[in-house]
C-alpha positions in Angstrom: 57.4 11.4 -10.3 56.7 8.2 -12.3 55.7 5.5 -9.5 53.0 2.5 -10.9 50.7 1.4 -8.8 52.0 -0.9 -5.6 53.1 -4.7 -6.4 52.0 -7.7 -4.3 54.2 -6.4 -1.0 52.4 -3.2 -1.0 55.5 -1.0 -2.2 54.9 1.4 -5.5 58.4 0.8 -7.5 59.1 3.8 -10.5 57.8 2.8 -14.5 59.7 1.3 -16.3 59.0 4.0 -19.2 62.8 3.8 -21.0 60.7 1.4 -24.0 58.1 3.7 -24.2 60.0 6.8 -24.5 62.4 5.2 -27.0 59.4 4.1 -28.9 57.7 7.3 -29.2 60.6 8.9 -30.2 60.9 7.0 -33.0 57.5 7.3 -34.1 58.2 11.2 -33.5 61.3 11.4 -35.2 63.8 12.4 -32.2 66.3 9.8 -32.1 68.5 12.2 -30.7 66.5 13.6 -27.6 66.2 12.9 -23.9 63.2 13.3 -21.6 65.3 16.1 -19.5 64.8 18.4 -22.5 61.0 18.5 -21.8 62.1 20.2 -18.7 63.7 22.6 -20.5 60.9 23.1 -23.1 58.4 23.6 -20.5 60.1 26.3 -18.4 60.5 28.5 -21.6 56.6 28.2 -22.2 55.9 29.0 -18.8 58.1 32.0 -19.1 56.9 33.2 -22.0 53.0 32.7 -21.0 53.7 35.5 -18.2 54.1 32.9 -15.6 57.1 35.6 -13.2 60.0 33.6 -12.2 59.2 32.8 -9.0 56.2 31.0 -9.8 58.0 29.0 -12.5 60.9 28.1 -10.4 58.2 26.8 -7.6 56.3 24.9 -10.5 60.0 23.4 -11.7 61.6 22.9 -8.7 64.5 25.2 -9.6 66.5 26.8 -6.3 68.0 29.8 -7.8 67.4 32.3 -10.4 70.6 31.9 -12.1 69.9 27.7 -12.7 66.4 28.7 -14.0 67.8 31.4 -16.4 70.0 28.6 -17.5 66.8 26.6 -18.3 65.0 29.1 -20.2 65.2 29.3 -24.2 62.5 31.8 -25.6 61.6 32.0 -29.3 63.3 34.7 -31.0 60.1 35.1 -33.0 58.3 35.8 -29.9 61.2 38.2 -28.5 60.7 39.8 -32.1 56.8 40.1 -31.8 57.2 41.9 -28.1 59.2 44.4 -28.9 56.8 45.2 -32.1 54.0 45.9 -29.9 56.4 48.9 -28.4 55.6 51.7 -29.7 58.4 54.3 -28.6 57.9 57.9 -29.0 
């Protein structure tokens, strides 16, 4: 996923990104977060946006339901807002 562009033998070797993450989580405040979390983060959204669980799991690379399910945190707040837009009779 992170691959630079190729060196003088013609093979592209990963970024080295570890100081530039570090650094911009210090400039954001997260000391205490890894890069994997994003992966997490951005499954939820997905979810939430009405993306079905199929197409999420394509877009994330997840095999199985039950591992994307693990992956996905949704706002309570949004949860909250849903169910006010039910009106039940």
């Amino acid at each position: 996923m992170f691959f630079g562009e190729p060196s003088g033998d013609g093979k592209r070797g990963p970024y080295a990104y570890t100081k530039l993450w570090n650094q911009a989580k210090k400039k954001a405040g997260l000391d205490d977060f890894r890069f994997h979390e994003l992966r997490h983060e951005a499954v939820s959204r997905l979810v939430e946006a009405g993306l079905s669980d199929q197409e999420v799991a394509a877009i994330s690379g997840h095999k199985s339901m039950q591992m994307l399910r693990r992956y996905t945190h949704l706002r309570a707040e949004d949860l909250v807002s849903k169910l006010d837009r039910i009106h039940i009779q």
